[in-house]
C-alpha positions in Angstrom: 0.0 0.0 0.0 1.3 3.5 -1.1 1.0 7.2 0.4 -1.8 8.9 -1.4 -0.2 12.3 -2.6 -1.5 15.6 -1.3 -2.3 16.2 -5.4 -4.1 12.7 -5.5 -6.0 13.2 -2.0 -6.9 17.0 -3.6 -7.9 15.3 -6.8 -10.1 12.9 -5.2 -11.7 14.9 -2.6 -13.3 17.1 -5.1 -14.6 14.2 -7.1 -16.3 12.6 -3.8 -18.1 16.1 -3.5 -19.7 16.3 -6.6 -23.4 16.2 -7.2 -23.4 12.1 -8.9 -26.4 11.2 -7.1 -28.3 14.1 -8.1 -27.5 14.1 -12.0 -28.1 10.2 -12.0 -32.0 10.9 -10.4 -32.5 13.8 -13.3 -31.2 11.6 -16.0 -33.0 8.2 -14.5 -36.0 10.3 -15.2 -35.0 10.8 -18.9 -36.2 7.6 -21.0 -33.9 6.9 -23.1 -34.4 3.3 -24.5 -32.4 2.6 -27.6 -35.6 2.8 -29.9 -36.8 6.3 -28.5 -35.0 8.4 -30.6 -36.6 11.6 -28.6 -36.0 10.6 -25.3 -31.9 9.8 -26.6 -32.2 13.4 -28.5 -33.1 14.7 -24.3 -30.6 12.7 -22.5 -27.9 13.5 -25.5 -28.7 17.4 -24.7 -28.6 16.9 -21.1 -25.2 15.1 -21.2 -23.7 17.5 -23.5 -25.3 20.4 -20.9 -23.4 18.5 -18.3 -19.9 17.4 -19.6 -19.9 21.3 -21.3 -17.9 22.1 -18.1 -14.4 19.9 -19.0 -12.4 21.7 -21.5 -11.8 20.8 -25.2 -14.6 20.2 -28.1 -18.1 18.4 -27.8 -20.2 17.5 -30.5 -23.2 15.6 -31.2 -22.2 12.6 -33.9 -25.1 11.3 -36.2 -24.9 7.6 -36.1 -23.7 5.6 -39.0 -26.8 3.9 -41.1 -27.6 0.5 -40.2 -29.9 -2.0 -41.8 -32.4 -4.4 -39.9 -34.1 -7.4 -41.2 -38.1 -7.0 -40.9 -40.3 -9.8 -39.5 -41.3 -10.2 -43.5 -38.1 -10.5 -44.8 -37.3 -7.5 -45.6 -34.3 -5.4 -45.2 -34.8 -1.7 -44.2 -32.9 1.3 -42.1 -33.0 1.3 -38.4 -32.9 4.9 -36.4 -30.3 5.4 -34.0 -29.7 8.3 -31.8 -26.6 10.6 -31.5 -23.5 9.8 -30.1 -21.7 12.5 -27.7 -17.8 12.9 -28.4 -15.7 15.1 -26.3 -12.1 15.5 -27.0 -9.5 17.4 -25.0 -5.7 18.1 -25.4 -5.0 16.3 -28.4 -1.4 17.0 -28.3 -0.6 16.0 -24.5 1.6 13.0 -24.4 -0.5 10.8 -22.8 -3.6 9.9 -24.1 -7.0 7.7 -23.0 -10.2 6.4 -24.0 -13.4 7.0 -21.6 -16.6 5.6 -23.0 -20.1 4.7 -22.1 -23.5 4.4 -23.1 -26.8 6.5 -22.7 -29.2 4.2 -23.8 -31.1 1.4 -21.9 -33.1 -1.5 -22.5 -36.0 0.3 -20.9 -38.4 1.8 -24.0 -40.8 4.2 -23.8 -43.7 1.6 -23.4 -41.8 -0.1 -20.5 -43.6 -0.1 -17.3 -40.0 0.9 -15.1 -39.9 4.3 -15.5 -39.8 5.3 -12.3 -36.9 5.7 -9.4 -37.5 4.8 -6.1 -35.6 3.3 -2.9 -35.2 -0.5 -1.9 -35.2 -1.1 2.0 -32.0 -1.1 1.8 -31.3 1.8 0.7 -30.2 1.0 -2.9 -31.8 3.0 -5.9 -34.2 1.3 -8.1 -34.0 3.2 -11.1 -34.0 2.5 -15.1 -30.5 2.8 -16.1 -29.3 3.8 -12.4 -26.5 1.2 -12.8 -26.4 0.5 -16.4 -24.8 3.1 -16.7 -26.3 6.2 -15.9 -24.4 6.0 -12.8 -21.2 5.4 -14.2 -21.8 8.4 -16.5 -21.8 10.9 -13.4 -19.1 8.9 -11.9 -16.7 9.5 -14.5 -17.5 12.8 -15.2 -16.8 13.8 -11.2 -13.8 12.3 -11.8 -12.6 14.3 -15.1 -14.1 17.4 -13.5 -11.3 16.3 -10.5 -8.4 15.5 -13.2 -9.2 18.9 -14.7 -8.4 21.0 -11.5 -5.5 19.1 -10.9 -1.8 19.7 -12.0 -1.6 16.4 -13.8 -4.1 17.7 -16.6 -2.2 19.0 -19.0 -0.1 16.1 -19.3 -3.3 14.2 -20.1 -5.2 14.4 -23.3 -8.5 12.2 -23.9 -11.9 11.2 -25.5 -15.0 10.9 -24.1 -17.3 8.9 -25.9 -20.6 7.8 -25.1 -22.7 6.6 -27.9 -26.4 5.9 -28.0 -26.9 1.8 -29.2 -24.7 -0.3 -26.5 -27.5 -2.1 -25.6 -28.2 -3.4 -29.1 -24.6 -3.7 -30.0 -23.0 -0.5 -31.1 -23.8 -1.2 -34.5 -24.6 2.8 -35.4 -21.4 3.7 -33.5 -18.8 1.0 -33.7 -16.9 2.8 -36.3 -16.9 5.7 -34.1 -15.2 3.7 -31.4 -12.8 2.3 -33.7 -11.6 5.7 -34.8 -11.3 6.8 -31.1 -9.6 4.2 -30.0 -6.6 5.3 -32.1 -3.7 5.9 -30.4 -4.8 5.7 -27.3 -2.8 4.1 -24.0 -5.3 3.0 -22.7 -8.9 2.9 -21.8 -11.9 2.9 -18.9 -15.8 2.1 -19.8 -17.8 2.6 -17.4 -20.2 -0.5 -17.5 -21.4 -1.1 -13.9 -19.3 -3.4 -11.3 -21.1 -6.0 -9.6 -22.8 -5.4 -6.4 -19.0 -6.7 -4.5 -16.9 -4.3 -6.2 -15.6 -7.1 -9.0 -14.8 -6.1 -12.3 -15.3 -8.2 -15.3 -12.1 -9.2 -16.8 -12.0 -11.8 -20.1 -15.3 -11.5 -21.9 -16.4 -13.8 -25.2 -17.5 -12.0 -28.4 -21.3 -12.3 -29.5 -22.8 -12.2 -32.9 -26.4 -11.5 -34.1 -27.7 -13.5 -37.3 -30.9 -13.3 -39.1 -31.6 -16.2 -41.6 -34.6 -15.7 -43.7 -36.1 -19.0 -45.6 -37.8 -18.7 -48.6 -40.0 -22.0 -49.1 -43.4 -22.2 -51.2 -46.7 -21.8 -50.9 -49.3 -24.1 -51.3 -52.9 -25.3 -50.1 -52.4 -27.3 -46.6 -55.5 -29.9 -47.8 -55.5 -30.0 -51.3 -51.5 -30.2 -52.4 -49.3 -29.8 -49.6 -46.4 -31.6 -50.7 -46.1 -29.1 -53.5 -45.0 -26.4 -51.2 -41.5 -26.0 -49.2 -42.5 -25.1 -45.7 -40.5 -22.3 -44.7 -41.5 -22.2 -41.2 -40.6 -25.8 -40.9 -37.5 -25.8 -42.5 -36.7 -22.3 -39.6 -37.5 -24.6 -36.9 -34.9 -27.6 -38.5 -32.4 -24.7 -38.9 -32.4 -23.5 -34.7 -32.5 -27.3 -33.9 -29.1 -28.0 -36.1 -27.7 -24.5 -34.2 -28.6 -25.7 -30.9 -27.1 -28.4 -31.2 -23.6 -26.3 -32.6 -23.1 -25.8 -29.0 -19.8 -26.5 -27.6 -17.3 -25.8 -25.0 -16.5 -22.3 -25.3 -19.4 -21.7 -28.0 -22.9 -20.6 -26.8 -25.9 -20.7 -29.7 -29.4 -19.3 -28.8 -31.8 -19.6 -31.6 -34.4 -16.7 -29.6 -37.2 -15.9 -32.3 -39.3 -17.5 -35.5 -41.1 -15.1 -37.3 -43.2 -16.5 -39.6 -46.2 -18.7 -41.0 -50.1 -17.6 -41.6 -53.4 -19.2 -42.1 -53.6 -22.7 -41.1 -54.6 -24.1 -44.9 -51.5 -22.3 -45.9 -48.5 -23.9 -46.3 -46.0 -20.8 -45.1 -43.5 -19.7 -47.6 -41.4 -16.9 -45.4 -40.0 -17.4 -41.9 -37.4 -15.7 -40.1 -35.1 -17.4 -37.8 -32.8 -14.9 -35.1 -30.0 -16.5 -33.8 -27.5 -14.9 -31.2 -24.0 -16.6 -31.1 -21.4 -16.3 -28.4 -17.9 -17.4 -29.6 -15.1 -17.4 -26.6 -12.1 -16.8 -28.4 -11.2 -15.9 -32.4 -10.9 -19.4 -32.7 -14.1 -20.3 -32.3 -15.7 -17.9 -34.5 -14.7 -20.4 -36.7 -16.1 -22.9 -35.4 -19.4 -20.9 -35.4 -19.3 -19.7 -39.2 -18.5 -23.0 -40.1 -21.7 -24.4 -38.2 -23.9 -21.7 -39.5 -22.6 -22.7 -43.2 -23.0 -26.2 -42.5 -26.6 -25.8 -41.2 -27.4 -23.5 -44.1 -26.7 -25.8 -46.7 -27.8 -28.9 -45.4 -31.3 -27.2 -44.7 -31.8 -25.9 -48.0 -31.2 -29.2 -49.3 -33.5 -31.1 -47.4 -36.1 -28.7 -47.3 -35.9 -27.6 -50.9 -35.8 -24.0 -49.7 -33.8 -20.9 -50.2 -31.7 -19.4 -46.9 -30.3 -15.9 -46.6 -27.6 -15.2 -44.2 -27.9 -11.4 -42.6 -25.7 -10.4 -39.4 -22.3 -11.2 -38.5 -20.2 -10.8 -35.5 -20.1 -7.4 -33.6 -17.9 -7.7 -31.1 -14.9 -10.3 -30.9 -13.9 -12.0 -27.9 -11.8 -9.8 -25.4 -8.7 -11.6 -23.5 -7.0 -10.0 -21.1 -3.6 -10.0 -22.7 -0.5 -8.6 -21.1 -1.4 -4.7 -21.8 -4.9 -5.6 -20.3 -3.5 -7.2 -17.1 -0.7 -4.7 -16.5 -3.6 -2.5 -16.3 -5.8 -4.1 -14.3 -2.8 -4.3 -11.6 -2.7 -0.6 -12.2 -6.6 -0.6 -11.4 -6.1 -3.0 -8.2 -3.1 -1.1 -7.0 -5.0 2.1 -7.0 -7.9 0.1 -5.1 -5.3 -1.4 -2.7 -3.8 2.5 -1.3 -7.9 3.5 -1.6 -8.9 0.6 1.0 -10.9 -1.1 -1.4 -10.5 -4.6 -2.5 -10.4 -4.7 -6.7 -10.9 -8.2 -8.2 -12.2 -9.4 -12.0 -13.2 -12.5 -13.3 -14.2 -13.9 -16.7 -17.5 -13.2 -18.2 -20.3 -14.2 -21.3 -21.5 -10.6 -21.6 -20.2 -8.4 -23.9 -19.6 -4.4 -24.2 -17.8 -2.0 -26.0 -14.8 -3.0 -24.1 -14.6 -6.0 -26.6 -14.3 -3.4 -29.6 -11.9 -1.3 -28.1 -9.7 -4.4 -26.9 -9.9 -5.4 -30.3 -8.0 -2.2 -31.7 -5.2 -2.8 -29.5 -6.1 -0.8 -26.7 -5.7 -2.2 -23.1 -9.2 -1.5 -21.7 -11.0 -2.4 -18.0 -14.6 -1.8 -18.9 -16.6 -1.9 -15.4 -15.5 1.0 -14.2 -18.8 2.2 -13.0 -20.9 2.2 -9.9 -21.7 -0.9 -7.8 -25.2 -2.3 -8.6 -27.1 -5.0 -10.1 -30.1 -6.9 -11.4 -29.2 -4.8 -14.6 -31.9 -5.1 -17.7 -34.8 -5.9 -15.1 -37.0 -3.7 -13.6 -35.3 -4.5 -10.2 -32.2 -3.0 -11.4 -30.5 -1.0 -8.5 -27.1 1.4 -7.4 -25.4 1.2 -4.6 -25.1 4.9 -4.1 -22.6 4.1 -1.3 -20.6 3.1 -4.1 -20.4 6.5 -5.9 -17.5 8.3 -4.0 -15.5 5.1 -3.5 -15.6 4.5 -7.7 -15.4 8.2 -8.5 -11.7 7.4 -6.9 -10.5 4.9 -7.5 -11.1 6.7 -11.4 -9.3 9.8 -10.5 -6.4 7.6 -8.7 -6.3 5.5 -12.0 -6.7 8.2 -14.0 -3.7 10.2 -12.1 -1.4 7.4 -12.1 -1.9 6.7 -16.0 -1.4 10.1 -16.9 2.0 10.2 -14.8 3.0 6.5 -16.1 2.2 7.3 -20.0 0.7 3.4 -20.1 -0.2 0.4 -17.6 
């Protein structure tokens, strides 16, 4: 355990004073789902309003066009929200990556909308840990950096983008050109409900296979059609069974059919795949193919592959656990116990690990039950997370990398 500085006990002094709890109760009260493009329009202004006080230039980034296969087959646009980029000190020396998110799973038609107080004493909010919370967090902790000596050694990008929850696909591009360059990086993903971090994660991938069979009356001359919606249902049967060590297949939704005296000639088959290393993407194309063909054959049906993989697996490599020791250090002269373990989520830490950049993405507040309507913060957790940021942050600027 190490002296804390008098610039590092300054630094994070201010940080435990500022107003998280407040901002996270104003922007819990801001739907912002990833499909409700004007509540994301309201918490994109509100952030903006917010992180206007750190130095450097903030703009508003439309999202990249993305395409989404409709429940007929179709393929149309999708609607994203903007993306908030903030970028300071572009020529310092040493320079990071901060991200987050401001959607959440909760849309507009959800019933959470409302934040209240568990018995004991946790918040039950939509988005209060995912990752509203970490939002406020980082920026007390940036607001801290800034009044600190250390600054202007520091340059870095702030990113929080609008799609997380449905895979960054309207802002990965975006990451990948912030990641550039960078040291190293912090997301701000909530921690669980102990303090532990998520360390290796496994990619995921999201597939849509549309079957194409023939219609024909169910009495009269069934065998002259090719049922789609039966030759779907063979398809998440082969893809279930693709599951392996290390390689999780989830066949979620069949959209399809009609009338009963109709023999269907369109169904839809969504598929989410979770390879745990690069290897085993492979493994997972190759299934995918494999089930493809040997389904139109039998079937006498045609298949169209949509989707691919959005976020490749993320080890923790050498770069990644130097700075996780940096991260437990820091933890270890703040008191508080840092640990991590493997996990089969995914975030954008998986994107940014996969430009190179060492990254420890659950940065943010304490909490859990996260995507449910019993989601909760710690709020206890605030001050002790806003520094162990700051003391990371300090100790990376003064380092130049983990």
């Amino acid at each position: 355990m190490n002296e804390l500085s008098a610039i590092e006990r300054t630094a994070i002094e201010r940080a435990q004073a500022a107003p998280m709890l407040e901002r996270i109760l104003a922007w819990t009260a801001i739907n912002s789902g990833t499909r409700n493009l004007a509540g994301l329009a309201a918490m994109a202004d509100a952030l903006a309003d917010a992180y206007a006080v750190l130095p450097g230039a903030l703009h508003l980034i439309d999202p990249e066009p993305v395409d989404t296969v409709t429940a007929a087959g179709g393929v149309e646009p999708l609607a994203h929200g903007r993306h908030l980029l903030l970028t300071v000190r572009q020529e310092a020396p040493v320079q990071l990556l901060f991200t987050g998110h401001m959607d959440t799973v909760f849309g507009a038609d959800h019933p959470f909308q409302q934040a209240g107080w568990n018995a004991d004493g946790s918040l039950n909010a939509p988005g209060a840990a995912d990752m509203k919370g970490g939002l406020a967090l980082l920026l007390a902790a940036l607001e801290a950096v800034e009044a600190s000596p250390a600054a202007s050694r520091l340059g870095y990008t702030v990113l929080i983008n609008a799609d997380e929850e449905t895979g960054s696909l309207s802002s990965r591009a975006l990451i990948t050109r912030a990641a550039q360059g960078k040291a190293a990086a912090l997301t701000y993903e909530p921690a669980l409900p102990d303090g532990t971090l998520a360390g290796a994660r496994g990619g995921t991938g999201n597939f849509s296979l549309v079957v194409h069979g023939r219609s024909a009356h169910a009495g009269r001359n069934p065998d002259d059609g090719r049922n789609a919606l039966v030759a779907a249902a063979r398809l998440a049967v082969l893809l279930a069974d693709a599951r392996a060590p290390g390689l999780a297949v989830n066949p979620a939704r069949i959209d399809g059919g009609g009338p009963n005296n109709v023999v269907p000639d369109l169904a839809v088959l969504r598929v989410n795949v979770r390879p745990s290393d690069p290897a085993t993407i492979a493994q997972a194309q190759a299934a995918l193919d494999a089930a493809i063909a040997r389904v139109a054959a039998e079937h006498e049906v045609r298949i169209a592959l949509h989707g691919g993989f959005n976020r490749p697996p993320k080890p923790i490599d050498p770069a990644a656990a130097r700075l996780f020791e940096l991260v437990r250090g820091a933890g270890a002269d703040l008191g508080i116990p840092v640990a991590w373990k493997a996990t089969g989520g995914v975030c954008d830490g998986n994107n940014i690990a996969a430009c190179g950049v060492p990254v420890v993405d659950t940065m943010g507040a304490r909490g859990g039950a996260i995507h449910s309507k019993e989601e909760f913060l710690i709020p206890e957790s605030l001050p002790e997370r806003a520094a162990l940021s700051v003391l990371t942050i300090l100790r990376l600027a003064e380092q130049g990398r983990p």
